[in-house]
Kinemage of the C-alpha trace (Angstrom):
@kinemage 1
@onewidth
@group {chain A} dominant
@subgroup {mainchain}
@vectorlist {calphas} color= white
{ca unk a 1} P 0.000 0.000 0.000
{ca unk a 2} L 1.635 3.443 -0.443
{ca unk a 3} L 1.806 6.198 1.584
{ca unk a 4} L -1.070 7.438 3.390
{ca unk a 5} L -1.710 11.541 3.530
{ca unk a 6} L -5.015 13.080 4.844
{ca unk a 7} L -5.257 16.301 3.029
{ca unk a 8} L -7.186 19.007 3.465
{ca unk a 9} L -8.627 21.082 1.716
{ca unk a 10} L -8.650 24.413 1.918
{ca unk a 11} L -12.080 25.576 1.692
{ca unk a 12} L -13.445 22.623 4.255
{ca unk a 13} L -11.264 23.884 6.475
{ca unk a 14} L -12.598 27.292 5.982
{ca unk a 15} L -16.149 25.946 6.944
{ca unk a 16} L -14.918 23.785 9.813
{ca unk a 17} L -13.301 26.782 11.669
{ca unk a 18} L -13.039 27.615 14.628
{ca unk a 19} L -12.713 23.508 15.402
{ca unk a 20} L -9.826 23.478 12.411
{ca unk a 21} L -7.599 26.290 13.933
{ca unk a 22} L -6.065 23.693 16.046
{ca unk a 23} L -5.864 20.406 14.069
{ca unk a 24} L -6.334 18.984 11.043
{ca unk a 25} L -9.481 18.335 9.418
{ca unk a 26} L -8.864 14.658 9.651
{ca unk a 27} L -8.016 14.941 14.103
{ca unk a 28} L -11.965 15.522 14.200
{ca unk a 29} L -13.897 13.207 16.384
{ca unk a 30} L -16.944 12.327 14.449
{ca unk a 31} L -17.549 9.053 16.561
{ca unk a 32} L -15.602 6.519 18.868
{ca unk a 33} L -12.793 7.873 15.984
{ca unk a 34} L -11.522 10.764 14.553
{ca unk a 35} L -11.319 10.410 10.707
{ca unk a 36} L -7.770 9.550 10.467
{ca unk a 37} L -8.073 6.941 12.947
{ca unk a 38} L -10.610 5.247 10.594
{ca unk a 39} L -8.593 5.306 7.897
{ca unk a 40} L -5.729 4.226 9.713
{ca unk a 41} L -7.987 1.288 11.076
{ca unk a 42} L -9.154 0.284 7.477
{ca unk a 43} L -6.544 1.003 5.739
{ca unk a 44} L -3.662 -0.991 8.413
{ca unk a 45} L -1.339 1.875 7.963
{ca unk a 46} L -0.220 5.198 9.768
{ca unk a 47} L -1.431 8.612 8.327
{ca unk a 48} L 0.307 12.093 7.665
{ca unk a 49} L -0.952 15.040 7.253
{ca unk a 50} L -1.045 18.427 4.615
{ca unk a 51} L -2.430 21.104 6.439
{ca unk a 52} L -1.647 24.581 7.774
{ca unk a 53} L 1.960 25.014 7.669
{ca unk a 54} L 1.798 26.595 10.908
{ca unk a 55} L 0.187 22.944 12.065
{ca unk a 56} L 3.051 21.160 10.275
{ca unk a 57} L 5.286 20.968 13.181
{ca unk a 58} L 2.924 19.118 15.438
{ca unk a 59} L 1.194 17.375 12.577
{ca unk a 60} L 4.031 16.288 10.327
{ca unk a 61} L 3.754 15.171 6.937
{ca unk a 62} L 5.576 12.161 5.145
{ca unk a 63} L 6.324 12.035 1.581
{ca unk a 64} L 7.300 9.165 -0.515
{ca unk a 65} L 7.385 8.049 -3.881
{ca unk a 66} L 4.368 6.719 -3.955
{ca unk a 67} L 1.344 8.418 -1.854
{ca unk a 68} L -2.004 7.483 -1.352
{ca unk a 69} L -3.811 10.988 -1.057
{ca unk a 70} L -6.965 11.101 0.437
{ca unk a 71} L -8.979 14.354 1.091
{ca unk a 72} L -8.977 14.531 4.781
{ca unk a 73} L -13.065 15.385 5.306
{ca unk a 74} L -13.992 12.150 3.120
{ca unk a 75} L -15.558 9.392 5.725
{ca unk a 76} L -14.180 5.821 4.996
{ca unk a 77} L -17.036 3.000 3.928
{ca unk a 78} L -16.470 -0.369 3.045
{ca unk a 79} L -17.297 0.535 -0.901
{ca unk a 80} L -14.978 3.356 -1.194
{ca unk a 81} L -11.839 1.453 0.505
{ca unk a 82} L -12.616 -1.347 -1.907
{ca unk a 83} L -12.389 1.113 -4.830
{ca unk a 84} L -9.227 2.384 -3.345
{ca unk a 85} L -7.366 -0.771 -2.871
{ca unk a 86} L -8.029 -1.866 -6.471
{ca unk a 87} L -7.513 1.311 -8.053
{ca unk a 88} L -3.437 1.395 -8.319
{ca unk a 89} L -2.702 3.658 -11.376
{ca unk a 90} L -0.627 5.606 -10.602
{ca unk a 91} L -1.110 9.769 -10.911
{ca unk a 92} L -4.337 9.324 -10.795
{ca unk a 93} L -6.616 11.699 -9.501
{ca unk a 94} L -10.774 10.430 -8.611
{ca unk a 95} L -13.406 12.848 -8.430
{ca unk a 96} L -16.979 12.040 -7.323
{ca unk a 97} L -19.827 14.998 -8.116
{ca unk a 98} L -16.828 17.390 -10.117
{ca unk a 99} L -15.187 16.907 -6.459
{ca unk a 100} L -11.590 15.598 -5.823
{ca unk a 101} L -12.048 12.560 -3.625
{ca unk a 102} L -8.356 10.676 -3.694
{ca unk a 103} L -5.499 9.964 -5.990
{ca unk a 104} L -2.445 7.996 -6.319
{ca unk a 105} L 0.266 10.673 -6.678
{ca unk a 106} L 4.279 10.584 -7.008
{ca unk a 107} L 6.089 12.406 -5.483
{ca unk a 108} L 7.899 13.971 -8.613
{ca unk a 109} L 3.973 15.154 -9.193
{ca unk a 110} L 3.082 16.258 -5.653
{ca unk a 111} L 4.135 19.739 -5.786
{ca unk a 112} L 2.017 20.157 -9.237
{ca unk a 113} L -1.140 18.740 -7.517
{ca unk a 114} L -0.751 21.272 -4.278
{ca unk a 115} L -0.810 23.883 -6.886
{ca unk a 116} L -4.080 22.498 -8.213
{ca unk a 117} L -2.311 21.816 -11.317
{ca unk a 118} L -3.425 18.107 -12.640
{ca unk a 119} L -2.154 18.354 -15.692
{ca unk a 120} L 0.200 15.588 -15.381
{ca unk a 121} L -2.482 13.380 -13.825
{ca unk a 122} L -5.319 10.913 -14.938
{ca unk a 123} L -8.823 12.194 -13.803
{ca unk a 124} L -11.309 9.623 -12.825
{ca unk a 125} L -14.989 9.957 -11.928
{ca unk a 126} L -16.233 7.775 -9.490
{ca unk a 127} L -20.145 6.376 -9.473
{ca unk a 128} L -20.232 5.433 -5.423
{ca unk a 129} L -21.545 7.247 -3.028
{ca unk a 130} L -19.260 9.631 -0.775
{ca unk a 131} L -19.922 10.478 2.880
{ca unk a 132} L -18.115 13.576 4.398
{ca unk a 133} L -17.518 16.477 7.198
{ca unk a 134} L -18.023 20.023 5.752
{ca unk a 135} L -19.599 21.706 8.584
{ca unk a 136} L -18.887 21.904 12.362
{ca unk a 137} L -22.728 21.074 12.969
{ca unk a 138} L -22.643 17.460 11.191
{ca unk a 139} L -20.124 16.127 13.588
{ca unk a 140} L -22.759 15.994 16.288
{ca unk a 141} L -25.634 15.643 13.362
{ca unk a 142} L -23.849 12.322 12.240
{ca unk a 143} L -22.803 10.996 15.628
{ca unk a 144} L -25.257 8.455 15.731
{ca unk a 145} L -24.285 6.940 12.505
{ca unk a 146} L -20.346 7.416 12.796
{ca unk a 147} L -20.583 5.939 16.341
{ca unk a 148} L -22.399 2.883 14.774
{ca unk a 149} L -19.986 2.092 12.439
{ca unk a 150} L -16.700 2.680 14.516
{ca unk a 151} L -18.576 0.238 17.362
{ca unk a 152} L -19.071 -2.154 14.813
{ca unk a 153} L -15.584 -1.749 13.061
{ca unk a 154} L -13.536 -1.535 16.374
{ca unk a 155} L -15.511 -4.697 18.738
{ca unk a 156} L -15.322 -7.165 15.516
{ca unk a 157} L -14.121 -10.247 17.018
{ca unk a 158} L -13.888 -9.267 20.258
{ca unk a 159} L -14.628 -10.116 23.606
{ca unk a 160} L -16.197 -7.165 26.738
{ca unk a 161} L -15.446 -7.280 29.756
{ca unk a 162} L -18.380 -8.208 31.952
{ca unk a 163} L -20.321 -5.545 33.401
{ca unk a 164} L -20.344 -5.680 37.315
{ca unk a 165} L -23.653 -6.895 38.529
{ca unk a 166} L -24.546 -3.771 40.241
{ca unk a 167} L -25.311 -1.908 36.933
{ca unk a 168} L -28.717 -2.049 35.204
{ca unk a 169} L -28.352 -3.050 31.550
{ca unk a 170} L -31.551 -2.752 29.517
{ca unk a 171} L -31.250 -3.709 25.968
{ca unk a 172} L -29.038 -6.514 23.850
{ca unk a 173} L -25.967 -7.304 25.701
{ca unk a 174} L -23.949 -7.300 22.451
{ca unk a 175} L -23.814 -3.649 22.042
{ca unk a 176} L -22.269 -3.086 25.055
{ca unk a 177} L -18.253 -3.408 24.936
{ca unk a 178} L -16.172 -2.591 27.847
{ca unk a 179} L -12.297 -1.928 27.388
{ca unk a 180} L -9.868 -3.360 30.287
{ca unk a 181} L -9.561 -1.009 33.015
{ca unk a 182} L -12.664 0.749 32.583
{ca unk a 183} L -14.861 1.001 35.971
{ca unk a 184} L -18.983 0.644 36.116
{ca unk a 185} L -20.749 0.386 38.763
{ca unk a 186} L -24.089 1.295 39.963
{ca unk a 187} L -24.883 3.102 36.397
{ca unk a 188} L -28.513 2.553 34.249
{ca unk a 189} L -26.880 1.404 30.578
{ca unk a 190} L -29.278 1.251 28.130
{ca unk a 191} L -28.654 -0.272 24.864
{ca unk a 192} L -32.006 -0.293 22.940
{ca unk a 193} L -31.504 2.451 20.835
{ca unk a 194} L -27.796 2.380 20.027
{ca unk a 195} L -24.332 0.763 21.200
{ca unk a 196} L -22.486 1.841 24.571
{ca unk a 197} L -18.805 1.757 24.143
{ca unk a 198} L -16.624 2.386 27.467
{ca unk a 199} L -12.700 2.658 26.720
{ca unk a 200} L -9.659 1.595 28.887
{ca unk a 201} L -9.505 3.332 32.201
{ca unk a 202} L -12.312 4.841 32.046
{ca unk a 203} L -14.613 5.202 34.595
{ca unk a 204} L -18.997 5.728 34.992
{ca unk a 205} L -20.031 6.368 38.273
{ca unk a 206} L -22.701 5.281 40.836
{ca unk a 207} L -26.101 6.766 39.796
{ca unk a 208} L -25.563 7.669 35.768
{ca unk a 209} L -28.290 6.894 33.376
{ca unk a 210} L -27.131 6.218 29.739
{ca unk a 211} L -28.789 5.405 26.532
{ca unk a 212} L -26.768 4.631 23.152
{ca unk a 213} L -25.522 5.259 21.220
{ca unk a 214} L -22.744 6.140 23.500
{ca unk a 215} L -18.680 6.118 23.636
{ca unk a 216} L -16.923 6.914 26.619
{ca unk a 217} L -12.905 7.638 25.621
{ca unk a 218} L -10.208 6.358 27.486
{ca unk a 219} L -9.286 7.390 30.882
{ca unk a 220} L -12.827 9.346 31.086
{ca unk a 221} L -15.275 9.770 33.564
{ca unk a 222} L -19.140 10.265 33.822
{ca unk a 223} L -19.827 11.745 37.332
{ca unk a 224} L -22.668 10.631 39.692
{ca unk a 225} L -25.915 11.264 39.215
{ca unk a 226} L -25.245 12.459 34.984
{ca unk a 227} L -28.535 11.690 32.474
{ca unk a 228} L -26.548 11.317 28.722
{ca unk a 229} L -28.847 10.235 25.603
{ca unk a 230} L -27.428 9.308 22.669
{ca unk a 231} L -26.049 10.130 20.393
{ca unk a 232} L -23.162 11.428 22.576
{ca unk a 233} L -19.365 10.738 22.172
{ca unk a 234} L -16.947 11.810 24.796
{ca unk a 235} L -13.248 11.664 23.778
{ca unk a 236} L -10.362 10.484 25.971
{ca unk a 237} L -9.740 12.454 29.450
{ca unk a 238} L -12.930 13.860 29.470
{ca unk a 239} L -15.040 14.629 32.545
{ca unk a 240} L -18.707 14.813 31.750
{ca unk a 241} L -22.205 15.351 34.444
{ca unk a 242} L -25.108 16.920 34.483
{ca unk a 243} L -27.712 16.375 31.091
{ca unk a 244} L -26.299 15.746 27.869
{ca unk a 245} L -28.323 15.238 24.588
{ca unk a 246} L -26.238 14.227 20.806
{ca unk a 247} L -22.864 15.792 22.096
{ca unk a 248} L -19.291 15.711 20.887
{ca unk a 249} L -16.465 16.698 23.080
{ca unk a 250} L -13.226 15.759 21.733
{ca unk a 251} L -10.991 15.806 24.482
{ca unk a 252} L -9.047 16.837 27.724
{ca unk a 253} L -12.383 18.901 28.109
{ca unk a 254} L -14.712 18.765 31.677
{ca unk a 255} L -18.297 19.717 31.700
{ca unk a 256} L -17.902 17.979 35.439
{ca unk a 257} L -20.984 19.595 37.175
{ca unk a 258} L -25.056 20.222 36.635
{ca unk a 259} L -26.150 21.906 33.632
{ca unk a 260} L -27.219 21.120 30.128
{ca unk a 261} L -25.441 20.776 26.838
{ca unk a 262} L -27.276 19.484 23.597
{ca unk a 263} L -26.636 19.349 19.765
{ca unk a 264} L -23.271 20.686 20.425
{ca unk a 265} L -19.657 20.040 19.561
{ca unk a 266} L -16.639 20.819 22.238
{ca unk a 267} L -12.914 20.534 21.575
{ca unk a 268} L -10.058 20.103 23.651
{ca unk a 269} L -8.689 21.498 26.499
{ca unk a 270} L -12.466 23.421 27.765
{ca unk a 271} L -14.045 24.033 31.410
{ca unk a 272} L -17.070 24.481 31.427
{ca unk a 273} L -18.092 26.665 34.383
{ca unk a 274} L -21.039 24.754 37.021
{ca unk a 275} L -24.473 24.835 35.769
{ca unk a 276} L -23.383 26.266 32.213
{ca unk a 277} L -26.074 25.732 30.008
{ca unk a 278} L -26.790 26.028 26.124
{ca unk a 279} L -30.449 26.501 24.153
{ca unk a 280} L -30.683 24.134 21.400
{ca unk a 281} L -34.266 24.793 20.201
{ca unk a 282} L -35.207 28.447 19.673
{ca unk a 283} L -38.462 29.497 21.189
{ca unk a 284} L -40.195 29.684 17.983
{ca unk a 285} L -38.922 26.108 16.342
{ca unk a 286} L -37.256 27.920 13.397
{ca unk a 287} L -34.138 26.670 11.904
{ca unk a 288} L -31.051 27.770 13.673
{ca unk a 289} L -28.256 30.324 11.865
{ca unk a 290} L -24.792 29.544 12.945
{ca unk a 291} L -22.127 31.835 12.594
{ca unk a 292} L -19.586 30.492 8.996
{ca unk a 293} L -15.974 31.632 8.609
{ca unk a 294} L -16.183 31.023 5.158
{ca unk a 295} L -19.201 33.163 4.017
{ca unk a 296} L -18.232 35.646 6.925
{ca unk a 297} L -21.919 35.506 8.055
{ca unk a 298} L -24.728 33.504 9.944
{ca unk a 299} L -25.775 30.545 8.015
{ca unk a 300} L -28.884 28.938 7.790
{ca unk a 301} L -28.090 24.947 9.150
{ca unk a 302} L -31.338 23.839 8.311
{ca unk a 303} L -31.132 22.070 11.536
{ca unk a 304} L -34.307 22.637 14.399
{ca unk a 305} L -32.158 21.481 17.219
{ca unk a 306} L -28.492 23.319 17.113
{ca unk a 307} L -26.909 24.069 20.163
{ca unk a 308} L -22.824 25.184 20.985
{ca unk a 309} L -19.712 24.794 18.736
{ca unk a 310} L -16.694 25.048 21.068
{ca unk a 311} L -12.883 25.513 20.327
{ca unk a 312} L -9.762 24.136 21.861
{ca unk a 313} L -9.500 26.375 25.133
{ca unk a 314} L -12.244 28.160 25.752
{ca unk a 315} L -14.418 28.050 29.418
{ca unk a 316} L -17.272 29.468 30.264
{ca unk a 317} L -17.722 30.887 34.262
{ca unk a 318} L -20.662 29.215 36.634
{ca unk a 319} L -24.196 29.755 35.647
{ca unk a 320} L -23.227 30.660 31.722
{ca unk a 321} L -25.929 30.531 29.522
{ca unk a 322} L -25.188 29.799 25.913
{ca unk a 323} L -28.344 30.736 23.194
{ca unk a 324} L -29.149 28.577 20.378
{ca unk a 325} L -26.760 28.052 17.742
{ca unk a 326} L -23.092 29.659 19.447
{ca unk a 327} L -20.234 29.745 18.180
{ca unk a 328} L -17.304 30.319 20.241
{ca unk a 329} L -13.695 30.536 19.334
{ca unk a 330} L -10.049 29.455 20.429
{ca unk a 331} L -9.332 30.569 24.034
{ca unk a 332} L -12.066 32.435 24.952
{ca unk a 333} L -13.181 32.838 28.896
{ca unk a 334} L -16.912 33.261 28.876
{ca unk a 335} L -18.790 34.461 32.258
{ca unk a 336} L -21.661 36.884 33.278
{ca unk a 337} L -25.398 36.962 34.085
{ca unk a 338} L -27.265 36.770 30.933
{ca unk a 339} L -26.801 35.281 26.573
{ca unk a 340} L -23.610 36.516 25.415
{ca unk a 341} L -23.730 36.779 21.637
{ca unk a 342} L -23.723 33.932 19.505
{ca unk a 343} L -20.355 34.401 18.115
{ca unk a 344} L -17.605 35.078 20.151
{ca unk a 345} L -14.293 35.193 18.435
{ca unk a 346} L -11.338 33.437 19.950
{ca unk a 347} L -9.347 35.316 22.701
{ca unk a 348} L -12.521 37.284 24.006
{ca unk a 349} L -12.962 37.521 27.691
{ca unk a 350} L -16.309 38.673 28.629
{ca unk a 351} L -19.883 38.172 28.528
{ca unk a 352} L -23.132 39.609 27.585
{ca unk a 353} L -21.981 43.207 29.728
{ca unk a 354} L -19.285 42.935 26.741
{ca unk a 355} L -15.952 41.367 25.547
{ca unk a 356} L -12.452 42.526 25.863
{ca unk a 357} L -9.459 41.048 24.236
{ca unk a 358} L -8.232 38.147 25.967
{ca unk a 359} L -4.383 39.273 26.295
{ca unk a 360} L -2.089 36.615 24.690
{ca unk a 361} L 0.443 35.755 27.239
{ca unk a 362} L -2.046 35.498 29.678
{ca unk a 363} L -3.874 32.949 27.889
{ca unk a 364} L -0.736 31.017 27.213
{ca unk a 365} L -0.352 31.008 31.018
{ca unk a 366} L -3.507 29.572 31.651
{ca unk a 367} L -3.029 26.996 29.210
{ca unk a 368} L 0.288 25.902 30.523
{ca unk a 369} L -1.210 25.591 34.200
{ca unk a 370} L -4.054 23.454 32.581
{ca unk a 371} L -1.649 21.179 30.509
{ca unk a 372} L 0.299 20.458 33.788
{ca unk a 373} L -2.759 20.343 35.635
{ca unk a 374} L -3.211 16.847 33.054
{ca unk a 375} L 0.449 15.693 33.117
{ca unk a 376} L 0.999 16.737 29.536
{ca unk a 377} L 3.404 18.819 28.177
{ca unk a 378} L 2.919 22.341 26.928
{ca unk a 379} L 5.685 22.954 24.701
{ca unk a 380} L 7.054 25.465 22.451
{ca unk a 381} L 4.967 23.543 19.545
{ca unk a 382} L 1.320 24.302 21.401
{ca unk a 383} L 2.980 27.913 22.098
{ca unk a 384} L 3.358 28.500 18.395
{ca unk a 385} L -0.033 26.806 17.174
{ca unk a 386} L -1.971 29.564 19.517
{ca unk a 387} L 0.106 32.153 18.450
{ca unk a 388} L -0.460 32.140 14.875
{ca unk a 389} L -4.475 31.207 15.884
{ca unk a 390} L -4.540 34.771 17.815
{ca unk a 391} L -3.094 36.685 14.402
{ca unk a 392} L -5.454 34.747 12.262
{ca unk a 393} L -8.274 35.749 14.391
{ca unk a 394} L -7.379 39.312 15.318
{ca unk a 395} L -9.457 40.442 12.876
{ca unk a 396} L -12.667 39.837 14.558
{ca unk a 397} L -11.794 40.808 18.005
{ca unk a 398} L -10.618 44.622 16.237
{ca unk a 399} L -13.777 46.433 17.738
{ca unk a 400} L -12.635 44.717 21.507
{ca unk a 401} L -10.962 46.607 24.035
């Protein structure tokens, strides 16, 4: 098989910000996995990335003669790997609806097909049907289905451990897995209406309720007492109570206390303040605008129930209330009585009485505590990732103090 590069493109990237100023398109959790780890699963192979150069350093990207390209928002399915594995020309390029897909590309071609140059490539269409992330609200739109297919893909021929008999387990016993390490005990699992997955070391607590679909990440914890309907995916070190309805948090995130969070997506490295709560159904049951770096301008999702889009960093103070349909940046701090606005760029620090700019080094600072606060390193690398994030962004924090 040749190499394996997740690329993305430019344009998805542009409608996945604020989640894509941090990662690549293909680190997004859309399930149990993120999108390179499903292509990494299929596939039997390691994946690089093409990205932001300033995301190159922490995200490195291997060249060889002969790549396997794959556009990094494109969702793996048993049809398309098929086509990919017997589909060897080489410089070829495969579109599907007049849209680049993959391509089998050497490297004395690679710097003509960054360009957008194909020229010196075959162009293929496709007739399958393509599945794929172009918009931060189908991460937690799709979670039931992605969450599905990763239980499926990931508990194949596999054995649980057994679930202590103090739990309650109502539904099929086969779509429960339990990793080693993981901890259960006196929880309500309920597996009628989708799988529960519950990773190594992690840990549910006396009292939680929990329908599937479901995936609990390694080395997380649901606290006493939390309600969590599917479909909800909660990445690895997460800390998760309270009510939570078709939510994605990606990781090293806590939402540890009472409150509720629905139809939303969180990244990395987020507190979210006691008894912070977001609206996911506007009063009047119209469709819910959310705010679109690409268009510059509140979008029409389409989508009745559309709660909070979170980026890497950001925490909101006890008692926040988040309206339906926010977006809120990189390393933002979020507090007050009352709806702050329903975008708030990254590096604000405010609420609804108003936002200031959240000063650089002091961010960095907090970041750094938080890191240690997890054992994990915050290095020059992370420095330089939310450095060029606060340029990129400065524009929309120039009418902040």
């Amino acid at each position: 098989m040749p190499n394996l590069i997740l690329f993305d493109l430019p344009d998805i990237r542009q409608h996945l910000l604020p989640l894509t100023y941090t990662r690549p398109v293909a680190d997004l959790l859309t399930g149990i996995l993120t999108l390179r780890q499903r292509w990494e699963f299929l596939l039997k192979q390691s994946a690089s990335s093409y990205s932001e150069p300033y995301l190159q350093n922490k995200f490195k990207l291997h060249i060889q003669d002969h790549n396997l390209v794959i556009a990094s928002h494109i969702k793996p399915s048993p049809q398309l790997i098929q086509y990919i594995q017997t589909e060897t020309q080489p410089d070829t390029l495969y579109f599907s609806q007049n849209k680049w897909v993959w391509g089998n590309i050497s490297q004395k071609n690679w710097q003509a097909f960054v360009r957008q140059d194909y020229s010196p490539f075959h162009l293929r269409t496709m007739d399958i049907p393509i599945d794929s992330i172009s918009a931060c609200w189908q991460i937690f739109q799709s979670c039931d289905a992605d969450l599905r297919f990763d239980f499926s893909l990931i508990t194949q021929g596999r054995f649980s451990q057994p679930l202590a008999d103090d739990n309650q387990l109502i539904g099929p016993a086969n779509q429960l897995f339990i990793e080693d390490g993981a901890l259960v005990h006196g929880a309500i699992l309920n597996t009628t209406s989708g799988p529960i997955y519950i990773g190594k070391n992690a840990e549910i607590m006396e009292g939680a309720l929990i329908r599937g679909p479901f995936a609990l990440g390694m080395h997380s914890q649901v606290k006493m007492g939390a309600k969590i309907y599917g479909a909800t995916s909660l990445g690895p070190h997460t800390k998760a109570g309270g009510e939570l309805n078709n939510v994605v948090v990606f990781g090293f995130s806590s939402k540890a206390h009472d409150g509720f969070l629905g139809n939303a997506v969180i990244g990395e490295w987020c507190n979210l303040g006691a008894d912070t709560n977001n609206s996911n159904l506007k009063n009047n049951y119209a469709p819910v605008k959310l705010w679109n770096y690409a268009s510059q301008k509140f979008e029409n999702t389409g989508l009745q129930f559309c709660g909070l889009i979170m980026a890497d960093h950001s925490k909101s103070g006890i008692n926040t209330m988040f309206n339906t349909g926010t977006v809120v940046g990189v390393s933002a701090n979020i507090f007050g009585a009352g709806f702050p606005r329903n975008f708030i760029p990254s590096f604000a620090w405010g609420g609804p009485q108003g936002l200031s700019i959240y000063q650089l080094e002091t961010a960095l600072q907090t970041a750094s505590l938080v890191y240690q606060r997890r054992g994990v390193s915050f290095d020059e690398t992370e420095i330089a990732i939310l450095r060029e994030v606060f340029i990129r962004s400065a524009s929309y924090r120039q009418n902040l103090k």
